[in-house]
C-alpha positions as CSV (number, residue, x, y, z in Angstrom):
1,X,-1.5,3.7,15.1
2,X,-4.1,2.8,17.6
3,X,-7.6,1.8,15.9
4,X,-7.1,0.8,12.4
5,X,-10.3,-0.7,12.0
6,X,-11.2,2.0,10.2
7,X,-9.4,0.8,7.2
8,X,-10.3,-1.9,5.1
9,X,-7.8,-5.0,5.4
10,X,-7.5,-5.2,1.8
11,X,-7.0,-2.0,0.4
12,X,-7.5,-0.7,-3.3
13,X,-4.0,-0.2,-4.6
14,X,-4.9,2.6,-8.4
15,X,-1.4,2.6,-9.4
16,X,-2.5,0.9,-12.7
17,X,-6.2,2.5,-13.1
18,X,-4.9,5.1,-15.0
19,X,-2.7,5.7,-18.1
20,X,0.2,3.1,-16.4
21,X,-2.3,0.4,-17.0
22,X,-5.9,-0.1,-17.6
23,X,-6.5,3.8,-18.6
24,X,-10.4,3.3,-16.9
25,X,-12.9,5.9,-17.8
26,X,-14.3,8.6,-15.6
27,X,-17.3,6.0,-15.2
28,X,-15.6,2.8,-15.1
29,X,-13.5,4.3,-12.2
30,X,-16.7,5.4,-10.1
31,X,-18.3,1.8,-10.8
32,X,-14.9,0.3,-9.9
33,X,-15.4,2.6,-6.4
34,X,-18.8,1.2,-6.1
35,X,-17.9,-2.4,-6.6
36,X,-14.5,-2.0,-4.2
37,X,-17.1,-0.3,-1.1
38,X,-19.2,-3.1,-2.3
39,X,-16.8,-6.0,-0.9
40,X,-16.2,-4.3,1.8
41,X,-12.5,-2.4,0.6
42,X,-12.8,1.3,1.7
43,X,-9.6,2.5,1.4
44,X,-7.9,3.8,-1.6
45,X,-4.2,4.0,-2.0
46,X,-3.0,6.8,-4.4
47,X,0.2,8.4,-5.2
48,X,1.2,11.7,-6.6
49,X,2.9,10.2,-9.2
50,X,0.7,7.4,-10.3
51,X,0.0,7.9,-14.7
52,X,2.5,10.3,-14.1
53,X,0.9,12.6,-11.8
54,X,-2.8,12.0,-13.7
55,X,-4.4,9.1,-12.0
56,X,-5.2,11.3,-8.9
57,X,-6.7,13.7,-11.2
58,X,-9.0,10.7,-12.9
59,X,-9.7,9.3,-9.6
60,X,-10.6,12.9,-8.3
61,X,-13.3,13.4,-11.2
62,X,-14.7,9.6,-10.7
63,X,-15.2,10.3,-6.9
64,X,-16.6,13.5,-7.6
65,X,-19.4,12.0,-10.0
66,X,-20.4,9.1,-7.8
67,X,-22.2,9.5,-4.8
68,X,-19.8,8.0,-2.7
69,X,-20.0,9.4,1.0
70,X,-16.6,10.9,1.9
71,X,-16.8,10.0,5.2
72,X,-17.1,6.4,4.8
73,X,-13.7,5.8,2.6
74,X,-10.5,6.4,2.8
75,X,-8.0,7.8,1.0
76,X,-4.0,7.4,1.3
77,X,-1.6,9.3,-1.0
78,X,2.2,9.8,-1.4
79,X,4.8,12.7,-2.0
80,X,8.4,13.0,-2.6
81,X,9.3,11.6,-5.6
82,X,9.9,14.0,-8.8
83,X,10.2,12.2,-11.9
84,X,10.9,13.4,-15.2
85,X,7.9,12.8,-17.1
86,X,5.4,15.1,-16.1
87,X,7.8,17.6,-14.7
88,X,10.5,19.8,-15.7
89,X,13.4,17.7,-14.0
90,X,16.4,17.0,-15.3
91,X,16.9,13.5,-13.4
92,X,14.6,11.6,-11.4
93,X,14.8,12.5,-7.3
94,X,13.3,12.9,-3.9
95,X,12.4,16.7,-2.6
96,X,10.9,16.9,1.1
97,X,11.5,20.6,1.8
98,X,8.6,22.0,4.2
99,X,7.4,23.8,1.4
100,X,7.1,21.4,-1.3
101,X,5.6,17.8,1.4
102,X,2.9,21.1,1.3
103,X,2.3,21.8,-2.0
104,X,2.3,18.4,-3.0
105,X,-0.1,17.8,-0.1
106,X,-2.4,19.9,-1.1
107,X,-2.2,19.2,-5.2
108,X,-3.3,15.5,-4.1
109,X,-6.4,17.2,-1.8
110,X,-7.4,19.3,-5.3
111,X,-7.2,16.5,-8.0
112,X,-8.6,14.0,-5.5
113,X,-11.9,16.5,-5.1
114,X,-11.1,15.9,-1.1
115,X,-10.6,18.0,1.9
116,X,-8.1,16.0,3.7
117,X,-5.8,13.2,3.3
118,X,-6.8,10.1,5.7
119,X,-2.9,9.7,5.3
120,X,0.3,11.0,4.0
121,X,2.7,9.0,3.2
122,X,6.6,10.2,1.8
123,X,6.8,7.8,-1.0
124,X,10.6,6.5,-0.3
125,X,13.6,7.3,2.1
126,X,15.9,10.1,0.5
127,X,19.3,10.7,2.1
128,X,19.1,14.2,2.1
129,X,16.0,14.1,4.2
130,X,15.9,16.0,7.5
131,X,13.5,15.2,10.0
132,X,13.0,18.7,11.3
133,X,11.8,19.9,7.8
134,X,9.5,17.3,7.5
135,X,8.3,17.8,10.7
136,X,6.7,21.5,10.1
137,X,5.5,20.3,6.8
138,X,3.5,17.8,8.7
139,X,2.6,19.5,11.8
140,X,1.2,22.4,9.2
141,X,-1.0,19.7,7.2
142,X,-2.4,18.7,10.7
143,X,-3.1,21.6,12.3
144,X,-5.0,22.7,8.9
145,X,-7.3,19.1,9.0
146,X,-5.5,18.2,5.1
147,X,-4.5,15.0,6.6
148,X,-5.3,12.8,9.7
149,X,-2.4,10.6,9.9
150,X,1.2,10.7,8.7
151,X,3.6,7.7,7.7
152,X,6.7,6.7,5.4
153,X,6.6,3.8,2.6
154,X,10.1,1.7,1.5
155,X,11.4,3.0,5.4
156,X,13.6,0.8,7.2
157,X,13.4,0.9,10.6
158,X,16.5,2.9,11.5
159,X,15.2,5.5,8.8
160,X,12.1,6.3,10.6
161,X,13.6,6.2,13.6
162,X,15.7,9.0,12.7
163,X,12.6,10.5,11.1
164,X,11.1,10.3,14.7
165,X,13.6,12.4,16.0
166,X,11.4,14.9,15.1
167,X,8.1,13.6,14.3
168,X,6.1,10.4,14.9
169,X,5.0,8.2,12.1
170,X,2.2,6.0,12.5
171,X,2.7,3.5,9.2
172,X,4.8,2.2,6.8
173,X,3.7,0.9,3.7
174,X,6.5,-1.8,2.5
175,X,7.0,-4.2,-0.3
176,X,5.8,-7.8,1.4
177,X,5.3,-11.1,-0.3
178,X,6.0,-14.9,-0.4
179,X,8.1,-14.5,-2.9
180,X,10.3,-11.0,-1.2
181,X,9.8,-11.2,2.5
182,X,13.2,-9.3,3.5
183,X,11.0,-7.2,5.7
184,X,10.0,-9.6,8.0
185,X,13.9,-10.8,9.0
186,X,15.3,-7.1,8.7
187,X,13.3,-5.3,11.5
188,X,10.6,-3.8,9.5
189,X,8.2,-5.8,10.5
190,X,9.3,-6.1,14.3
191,X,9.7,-2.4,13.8
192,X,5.8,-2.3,13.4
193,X,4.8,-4.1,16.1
194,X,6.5,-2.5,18.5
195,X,5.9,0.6,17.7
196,X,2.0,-0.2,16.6
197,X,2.6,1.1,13.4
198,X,-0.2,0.7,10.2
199,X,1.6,-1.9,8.3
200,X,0.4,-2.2,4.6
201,X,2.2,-3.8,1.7
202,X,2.7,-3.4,-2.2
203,X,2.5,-6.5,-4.4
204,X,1.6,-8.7,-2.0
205,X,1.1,-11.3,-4.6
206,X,5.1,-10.7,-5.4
207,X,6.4,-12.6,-8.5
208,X,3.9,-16.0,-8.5
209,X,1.9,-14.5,-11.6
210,X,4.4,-12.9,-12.9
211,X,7.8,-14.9,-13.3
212,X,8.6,-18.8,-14.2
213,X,11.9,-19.3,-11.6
214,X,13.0,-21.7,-9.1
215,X,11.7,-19.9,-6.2
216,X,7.7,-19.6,-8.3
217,X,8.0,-23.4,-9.5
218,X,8.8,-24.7,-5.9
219,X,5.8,-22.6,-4.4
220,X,4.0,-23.8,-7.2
221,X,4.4,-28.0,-6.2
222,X,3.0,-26.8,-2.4
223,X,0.1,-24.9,-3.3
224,X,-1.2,-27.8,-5.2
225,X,-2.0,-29.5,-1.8
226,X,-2.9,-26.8,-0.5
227,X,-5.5,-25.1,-2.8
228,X,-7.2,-28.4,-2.2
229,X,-6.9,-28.5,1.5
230,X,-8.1,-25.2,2.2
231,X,-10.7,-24.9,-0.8
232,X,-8.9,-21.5,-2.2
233,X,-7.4,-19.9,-5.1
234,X,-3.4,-19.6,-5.5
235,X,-3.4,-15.8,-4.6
236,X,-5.8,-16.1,-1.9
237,X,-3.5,-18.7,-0.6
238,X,-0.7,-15.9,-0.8
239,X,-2.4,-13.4,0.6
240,X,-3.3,-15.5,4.1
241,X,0.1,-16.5,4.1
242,X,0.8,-12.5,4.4
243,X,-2.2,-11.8,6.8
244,X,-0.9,-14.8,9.5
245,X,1.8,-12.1,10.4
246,X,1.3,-10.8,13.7
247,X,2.2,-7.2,12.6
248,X,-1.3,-7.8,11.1
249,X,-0.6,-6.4,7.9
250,X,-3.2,-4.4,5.1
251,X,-2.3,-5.7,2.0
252,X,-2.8,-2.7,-1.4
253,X,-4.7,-5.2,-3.8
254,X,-3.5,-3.6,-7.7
255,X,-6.2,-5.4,-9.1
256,X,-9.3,-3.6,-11.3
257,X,-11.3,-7.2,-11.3
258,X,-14.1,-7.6,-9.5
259,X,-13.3,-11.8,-9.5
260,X,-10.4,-11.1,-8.2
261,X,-11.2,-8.4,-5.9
262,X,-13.8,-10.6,-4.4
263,X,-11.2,-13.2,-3.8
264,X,-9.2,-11.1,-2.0
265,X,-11.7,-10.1,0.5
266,X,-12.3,-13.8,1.0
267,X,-9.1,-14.7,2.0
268,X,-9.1,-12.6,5.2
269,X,-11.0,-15.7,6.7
270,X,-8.8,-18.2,5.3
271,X,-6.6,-19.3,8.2
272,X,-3.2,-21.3,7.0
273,X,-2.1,-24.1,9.7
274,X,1.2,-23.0,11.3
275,X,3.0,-25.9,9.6
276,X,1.7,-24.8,6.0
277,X,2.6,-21.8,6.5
278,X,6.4,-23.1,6.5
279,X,6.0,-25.5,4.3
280,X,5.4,-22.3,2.1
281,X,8.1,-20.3,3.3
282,X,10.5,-23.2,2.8
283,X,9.6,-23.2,-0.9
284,X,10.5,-19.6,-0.9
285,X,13.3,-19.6,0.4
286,X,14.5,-23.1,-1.3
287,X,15.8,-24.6,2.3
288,X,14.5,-25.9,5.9
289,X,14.4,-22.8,8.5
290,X,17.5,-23.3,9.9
């Protein structure tokens, strides 16, 4: 993607700062903004269908009555997925015609009070997608400054190289953490590098706060060591494990605390020893690397 320092390495993930989680008001949003620019986290990660379609919407108004400099943020959004709720569909789907990666396009632009996108993403593969379609959609969007840079999220790497039959893509935002790290063996990863691709990923802290298994329990006995060696949280310990990866990877941080956004910010200095780091990969995968 050439420079990315123009992104934050931890960005802002608002999936749950509207009605799907903590429903934030118009000005706990914009203080939320202010806090986020305030540790240094300047990009935003949105969807079109986040609080079923409504958190752009929310987010749009919160921007809008800040004073936030447009300029100096960034904002990364997502179409292709119609759901039922909030729509007239009959079952949940994908739609990338050239009209509607358009319309969608520019729906985002209107509720997020913003003239362009910093970039598009199509939210997840569909097997009815044809790279030629998507292609005008997104040459369109360019040549009319509504977005900067295009990408996919969930791709694999043979998807977008079909996709780039037609079009290049310049990120992929994929699912990425200690405890489901399938994209680092499966070419995703690799795919990035090569290719110098914007690699982000969603729940980066995975299942560790979330589940009580094998796989968190075992992770659980090595960070104790560890939290003391290094001097660091458990998720700031996770999320260095992530940012070791060469494909130098910008984690979407979900939460709304400021603690914790802090944390996250600090953890892009934390450097985990090469033999740590498979110590915790081990524990993942519940065996030596072979």
């Amino acid at each position: 993607m050439g420079n990315k320092t123009n992104y934050s390495k931890i960005i802002a993930g608002t999936m749950t700062w509207g009605s799907w989680g903590k429903q934030l008001s118009t000005q706990e949003m914009a203080s939320l903004m202010e806090q986020c620019i305030s540790l240094g986290i300047t990009t935003f990660d949105h969807a079109d269908i986040y609080g079923d379609y409504g958190t752009e919407t929310a987010f749009g108004k919160a921007f809008k009555a800040s004073t936030i400099d447009r300029s100096k943020v960034q904002f990364i959004s997502k179409c292709g997925i119609q759901m039922i709720t909030g729509r007239e569909n009959k079952v949940k789907h994908y739609q990338y015609d050239k009209e509607y990666i358009i319309s969608s396009t520019e729906q985002s632009l209107k509720k997020l009070n913003t003239e362009y996108l910093d970039v598009l993403l199509l939210h997840r593969p569909s097997p009815l997608l044809q790279p030629e379609e998507v292609a005008e959609a997104v040459l369109s969007l360019k040549n009319s400054g509504k977005i900067k840079k295009f990408g996919v999220s969930n791709f694999t790497a043979n998807q977008i190289a079909l996709l780039e039959t037609a079009i290049p893509v310049s990120a992929n935002q994929v699912e990425l953490s200690l405890t489901q790290h399938d994209t680092m063996t499966d070419g995703t990863l690799d795919d990035c590098m090569v290719h110098k691709r914007f690699a982000m990923c969603w729940s980066p802290l995975g299942t560790y706060f979330k589940v009580n298994d094998a796989q968190t329990d075992r992770i659980k006995k090595v960070l104790v060591s560890l939290i003391e060696k290094y001097n660091a949280t458990e998720s700031q310990i996770l999320l260095a494990w992530l940012l070791k990866h060469p494909a130098s990877i910008f984690p979407v941080v979900g939460t709304t605390n400021f603690e914790r956004l802090s944390e996250s910010v600090a953890a892009i200095e934390l450097d985990v020893e090469l033999q740590d780091w498979f110590l915790l990969l081990e524990a993942s995968q519940g065996k030596e690397v072979a």
